[in-house]
VEXDREN-623248 format. One record per residue (C-alpha): residue in three letters; x, y, z. Coordinates in steps of 0.001 Angstrom, whole numbers, always signed. Layout:
// VEXDREN-623248
   r    east   north      up
 ALA       X       Y       Z
...
***
This chain:
// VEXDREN-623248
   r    east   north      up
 UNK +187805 +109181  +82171
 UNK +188797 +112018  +84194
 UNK +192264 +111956  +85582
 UNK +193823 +114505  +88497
 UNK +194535 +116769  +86331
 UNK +191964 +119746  +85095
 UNK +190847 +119787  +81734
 UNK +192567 +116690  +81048
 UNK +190602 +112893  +80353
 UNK +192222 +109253  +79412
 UNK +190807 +107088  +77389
 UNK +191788 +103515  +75808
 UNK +194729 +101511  +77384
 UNK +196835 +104258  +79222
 UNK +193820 +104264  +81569
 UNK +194671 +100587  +82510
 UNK +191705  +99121  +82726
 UNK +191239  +96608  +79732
 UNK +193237  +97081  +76731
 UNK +190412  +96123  +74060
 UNK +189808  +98817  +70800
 UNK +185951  +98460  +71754
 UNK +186605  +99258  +75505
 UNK +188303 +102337  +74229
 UNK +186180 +102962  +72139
 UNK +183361 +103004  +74732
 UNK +185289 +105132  +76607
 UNK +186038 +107413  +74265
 UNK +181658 +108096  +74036
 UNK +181811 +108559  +77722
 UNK +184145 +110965  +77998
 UNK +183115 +113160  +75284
 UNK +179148 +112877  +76814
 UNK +181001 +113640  +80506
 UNK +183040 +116772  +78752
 UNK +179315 +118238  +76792
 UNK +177285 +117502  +79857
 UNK +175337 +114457  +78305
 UNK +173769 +111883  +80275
 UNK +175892 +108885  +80256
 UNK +176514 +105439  +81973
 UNK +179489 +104148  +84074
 UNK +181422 +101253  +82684
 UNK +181139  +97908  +84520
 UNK +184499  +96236  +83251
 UNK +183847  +93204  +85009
 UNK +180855  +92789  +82388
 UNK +182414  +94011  +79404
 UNK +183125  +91546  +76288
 UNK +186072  +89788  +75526
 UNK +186765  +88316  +72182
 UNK +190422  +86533  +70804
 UNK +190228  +86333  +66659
 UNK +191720  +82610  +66665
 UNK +190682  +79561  +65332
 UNK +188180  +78458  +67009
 UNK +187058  +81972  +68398
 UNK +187340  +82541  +72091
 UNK +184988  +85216  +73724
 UNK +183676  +86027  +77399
 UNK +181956  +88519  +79520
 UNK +181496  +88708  +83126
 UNK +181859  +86526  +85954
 UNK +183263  +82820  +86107
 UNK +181651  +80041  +87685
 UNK +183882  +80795  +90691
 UNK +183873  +84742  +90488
 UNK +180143  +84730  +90693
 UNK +180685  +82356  +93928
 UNK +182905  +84564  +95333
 UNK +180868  +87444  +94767
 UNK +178277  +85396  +97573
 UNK +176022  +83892  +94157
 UNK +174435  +80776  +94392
 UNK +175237  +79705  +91034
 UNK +173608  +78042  +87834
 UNK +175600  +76924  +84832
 UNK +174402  +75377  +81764
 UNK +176826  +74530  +79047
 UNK +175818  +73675  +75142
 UNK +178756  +72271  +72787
 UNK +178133  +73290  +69206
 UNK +178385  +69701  +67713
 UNK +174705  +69156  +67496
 UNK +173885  +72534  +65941
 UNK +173081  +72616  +62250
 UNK +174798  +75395  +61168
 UNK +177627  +74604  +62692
 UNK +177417  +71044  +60990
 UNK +176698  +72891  +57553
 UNK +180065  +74927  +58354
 UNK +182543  +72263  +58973
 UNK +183139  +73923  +62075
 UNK +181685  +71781  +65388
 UNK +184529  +72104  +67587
 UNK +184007  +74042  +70781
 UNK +180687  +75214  +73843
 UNK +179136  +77817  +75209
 UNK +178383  +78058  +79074
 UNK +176260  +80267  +80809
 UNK +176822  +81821  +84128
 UNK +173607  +82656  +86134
 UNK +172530  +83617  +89367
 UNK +170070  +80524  +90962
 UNK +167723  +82684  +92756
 UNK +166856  +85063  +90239
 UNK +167847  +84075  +86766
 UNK +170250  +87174  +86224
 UNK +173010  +86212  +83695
 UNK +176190  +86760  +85304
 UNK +178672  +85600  +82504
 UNK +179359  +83275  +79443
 UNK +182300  +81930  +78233
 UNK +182115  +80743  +74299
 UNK +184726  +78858  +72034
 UNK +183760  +78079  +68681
 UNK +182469  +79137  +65667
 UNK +182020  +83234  +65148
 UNK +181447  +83426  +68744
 UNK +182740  +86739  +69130
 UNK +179552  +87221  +66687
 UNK +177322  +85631  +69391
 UNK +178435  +87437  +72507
 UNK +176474  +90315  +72459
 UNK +173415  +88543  +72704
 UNK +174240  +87853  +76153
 UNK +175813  +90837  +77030
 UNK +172387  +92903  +75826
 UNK +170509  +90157  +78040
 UNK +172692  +90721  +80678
 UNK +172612  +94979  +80607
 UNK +169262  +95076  +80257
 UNK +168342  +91793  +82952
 UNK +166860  +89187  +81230
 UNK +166616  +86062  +82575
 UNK +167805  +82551  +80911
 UNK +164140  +81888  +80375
 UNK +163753  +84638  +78548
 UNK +166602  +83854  +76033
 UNK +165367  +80137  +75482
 UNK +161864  +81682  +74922
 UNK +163209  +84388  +72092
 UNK +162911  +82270  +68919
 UNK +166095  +82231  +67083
 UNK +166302  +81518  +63571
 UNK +167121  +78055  +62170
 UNK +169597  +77135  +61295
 UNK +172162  +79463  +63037
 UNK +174841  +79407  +65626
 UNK +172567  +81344  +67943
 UNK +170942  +78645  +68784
 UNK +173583  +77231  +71087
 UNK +172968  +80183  +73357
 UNK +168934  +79596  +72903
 UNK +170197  +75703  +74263
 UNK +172479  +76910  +76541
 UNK +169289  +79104  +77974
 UNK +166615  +76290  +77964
 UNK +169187  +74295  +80271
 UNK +169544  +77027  +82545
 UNK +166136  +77763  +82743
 UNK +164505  +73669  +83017
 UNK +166181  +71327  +80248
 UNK +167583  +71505  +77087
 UNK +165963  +71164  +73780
 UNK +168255  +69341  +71139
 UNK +170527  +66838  +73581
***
């Protein structure tokens, strides 16, 4: 957060990088642990979350399918739609999928792309697995309560990582 200047840092959307409160917000730690001296992380914006507040909810993180090819990725999708899950069902509100981006050789979760119910509610799930390098297996094997919308990532997850569950 540093510009050219001395004594003088940017955060939040005049630093033109992605003009999201939480990405400013983000920054806004960074700098202020940069200024004191405190360990801190670089941002990867690439792999930060997305979220659009519509109806049905639109959220992402990471790569596409193509991105991560581009990138040199051998690529693994598995997608889930959210008109089998329960809680969904119980909400009146089936409309919309999640898919999962992950790298073939090793498992590493690479992006996700979500429309539907209180996804922006579900991203971070993915991108905690993703900071901290989980693997799709590992997701599908986390138990996730039932009945919630979480479980379309757990789905998602156990197609990635052999065959899905609930189809």
């Amino acid at each position: 957060m540093r510009t050219n200047l001395p004594g003088v840092w940017a955060i939040g959307d005049v630093t033109g990088k992605l003009a999201l409160a939480h990405v400013g917000s983000a920054q806004g730690i960074i700098c202020a642990e940069t200024i004191t001296g405190h360990p801190t992380i670089a941002l990867d914006y690439a792999m930060l979350p997305r979220a659009t507040y519509c109806q049905p909810q639109v959220a992402s993180f990471g790569y596409t399918e193509a991105q991560a090819k581009e990138q040199g990725y051998e690529v693994k999708i598995a997608r889930f739609n959210f008109m089998p899950n329960g809680k969904a069902q119980g909400l009146g509100e089936t409309v919309g999928w999640i898919k999962i981006v992950s790298d073939a050789k090793y498992g590493e979760i690479l992006g996700a792309h979500l429309i539907g119910p209180e996804v922006t509610e579900l991203l971070p799930e993915l991108t905690l697995a993703h900071n901290l390098e989980l693997t799709a297996e590992e997701i599908a094997r986390n138990v996730h309560a039932h009945p919630s919308l979480s479980e379309v990532i757990m789905e998602a997850a156990h197609g990635l990582a052999g065959g899905y569950i609930h189809i």
